[in-house]
Structure formats: C-alpha cells, structure tokens
C-alpha positions in Angstrom: 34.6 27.4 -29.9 32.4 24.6 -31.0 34.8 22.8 -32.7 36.4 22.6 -29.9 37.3 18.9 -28.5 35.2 19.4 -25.1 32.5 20.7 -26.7 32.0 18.4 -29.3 32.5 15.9 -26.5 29.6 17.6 -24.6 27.0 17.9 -27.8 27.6 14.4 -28.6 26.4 13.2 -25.1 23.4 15.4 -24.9 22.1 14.3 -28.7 22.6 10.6 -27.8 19.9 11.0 -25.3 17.7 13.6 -27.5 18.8 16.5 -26.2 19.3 19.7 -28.2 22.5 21.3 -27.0 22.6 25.4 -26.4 25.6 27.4 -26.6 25.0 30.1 -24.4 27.3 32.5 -21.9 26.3 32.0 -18.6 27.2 34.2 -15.8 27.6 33.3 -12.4 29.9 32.0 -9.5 31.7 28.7 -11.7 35.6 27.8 -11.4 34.8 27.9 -15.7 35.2 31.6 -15.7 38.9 31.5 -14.3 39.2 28.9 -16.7 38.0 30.2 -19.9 39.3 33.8 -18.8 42.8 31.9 -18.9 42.3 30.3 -22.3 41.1 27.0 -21.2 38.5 24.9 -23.5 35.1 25.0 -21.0 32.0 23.5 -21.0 29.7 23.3 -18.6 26.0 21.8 -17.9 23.2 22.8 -16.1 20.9 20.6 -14.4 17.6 22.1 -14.4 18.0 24.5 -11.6 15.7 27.0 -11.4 15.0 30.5 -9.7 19.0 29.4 -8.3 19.8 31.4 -5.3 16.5 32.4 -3.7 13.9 31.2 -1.3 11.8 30.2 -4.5 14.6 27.8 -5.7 13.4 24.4 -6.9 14.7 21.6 -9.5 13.4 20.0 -12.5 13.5 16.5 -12.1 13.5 15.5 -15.6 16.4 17.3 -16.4 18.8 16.6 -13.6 17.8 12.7 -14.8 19.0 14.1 -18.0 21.8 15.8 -16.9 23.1 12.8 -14.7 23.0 11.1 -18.0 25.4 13.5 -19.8 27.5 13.3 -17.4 27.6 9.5 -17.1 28.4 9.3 -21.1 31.0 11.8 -20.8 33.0 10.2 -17.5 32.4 6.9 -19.5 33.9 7.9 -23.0 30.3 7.0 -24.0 
C-alpha cells in the first residue's frame, strides 16, 4: 500500500536525497516476506547489490552511499 505510513516514510527519505522511489515485489530470502505474509506494513531497501549470490557478486558504491543515507533519515525521523 503506498499510503501506507512506512512507505510514505520510506519515499520521503529517498526524494530528500533525489532519489526516485520503485515499488516493486522482490523475491528472495528477507524476514519481510513472513512479515507482509502476516499482514505487516513492509518496506524494504536495496543497496546496490548486484549479480547477489554468485561468484560475480559486486556493489555499487554510489548507491550503498545512497542507501546508507535513507537509512540514516529514516532511524533519525529525518
């Protein structure tokens, strides 16, 4: 729900540093799935992994800066 209080939260933090928020499902190994499975408001935020899981893994600097940003704002109520 994008209405929804996290998420809100969660766009507002990535447009104060000029980031474009996606809403997007992502499958994959998170405690979010039990969680939204159970009715619980989720969000969650990559980091700018890349090829995740394999030899070939590697991450993009820029956007774990950007990422570490989010989550500053967001543990700050800023």
């Amino acid at each position: 729900d994008e209405h929804d209080p996290s998420v809100v939260a969660a766009r507002e933090a990535l447009e104060a540093i000029g980031c474009r928020p996606r809403f997007d499902v992502s499958n994959g190994g998170l405690d979010a799935n039990w969680m939204a499975a159970n009715g619980i408001p989720t969000v969650t935020l990559g980091c700018g992994q890349n090829d995740i899981h394999t030899t070939d893994e590697w991450l993009d600097l820029k956007t774990y800066d950007a990422a570490c940003a989010v989550a500053r704002r967001l543990a700050t109520c800023n």
